[in-house]
N, C-alpha and C positions, 0 to 999 in steps of 0.2 A: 269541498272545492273540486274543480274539476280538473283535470290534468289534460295538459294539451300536449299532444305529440306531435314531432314535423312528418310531415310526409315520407321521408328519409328514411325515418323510423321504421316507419310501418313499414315500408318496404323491408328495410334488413329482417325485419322480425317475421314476415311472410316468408322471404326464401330461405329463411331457417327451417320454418315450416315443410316447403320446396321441399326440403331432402330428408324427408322420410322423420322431424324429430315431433315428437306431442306437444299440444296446447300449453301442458302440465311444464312442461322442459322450457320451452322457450319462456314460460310465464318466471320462473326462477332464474333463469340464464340475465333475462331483461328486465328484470323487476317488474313487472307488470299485469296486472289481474286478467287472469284466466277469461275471464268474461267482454276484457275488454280487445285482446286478441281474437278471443271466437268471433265478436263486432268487425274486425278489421277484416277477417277471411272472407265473411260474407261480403264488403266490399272486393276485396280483392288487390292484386297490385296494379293491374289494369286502373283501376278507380284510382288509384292514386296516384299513379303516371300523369292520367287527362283530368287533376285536378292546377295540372302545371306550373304548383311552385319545388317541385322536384328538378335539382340542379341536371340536365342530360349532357352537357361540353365539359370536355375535361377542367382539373383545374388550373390557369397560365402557367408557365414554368416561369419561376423567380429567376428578372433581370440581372442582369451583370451587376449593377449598382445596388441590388438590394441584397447580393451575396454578397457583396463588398461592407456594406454596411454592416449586416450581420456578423462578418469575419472579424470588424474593427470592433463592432460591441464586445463581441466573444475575448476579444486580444486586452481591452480594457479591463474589462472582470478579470483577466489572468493577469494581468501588471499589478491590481489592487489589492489581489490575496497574497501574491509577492512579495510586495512592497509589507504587507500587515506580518508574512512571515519571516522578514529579514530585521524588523522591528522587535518580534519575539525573539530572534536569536541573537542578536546582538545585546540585549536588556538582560538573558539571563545567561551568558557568559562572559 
């Protein structure tokens, strides 16, 4: 079967390349066969830039409402280990 890698990928795995590290390195670093990194240099990062499903705008910064959300999820999970731990201590003393 074939293994598909996103765009992304290849990129990280080339400017790893970038800074002076071997085929051999990043092929262990990334799990990824030596042969199919030397594939991807010959393309280049170039190539995979203007195949343009590689995200280039950052990513939004999370709304006021979906940190709030998260805040109350987070508060929920801490009230229900609480609650399961006020249950153990009270049952065994």
């Amino acid at each position: 079967m074939k293994n598909i890698y996103e765009n992304h990928f290849k990129i990280e795995v080339l400017q790893y390349l970038g800074k002076g590290n071997k085929i051999a390195k990043a092929s262990r670093k990334f799990n990824v066969h030596p042969s199919t990194i030397y594939a991807w240099t010959q393309i280049g990062i170039e190539g995979f830039l203007s195949r343009g499903s590689v995200r280039t705008s950052p990513v939004p910064e999370p709304t006021a409402s979906t940190a709030l959300a998260r805040r109350m999820q987070q508060l929920e999970q801490e009230n229900a280990v609480l609650r399961q731990a006020a249950k153990l201590y009270f049952m065994y003393s």
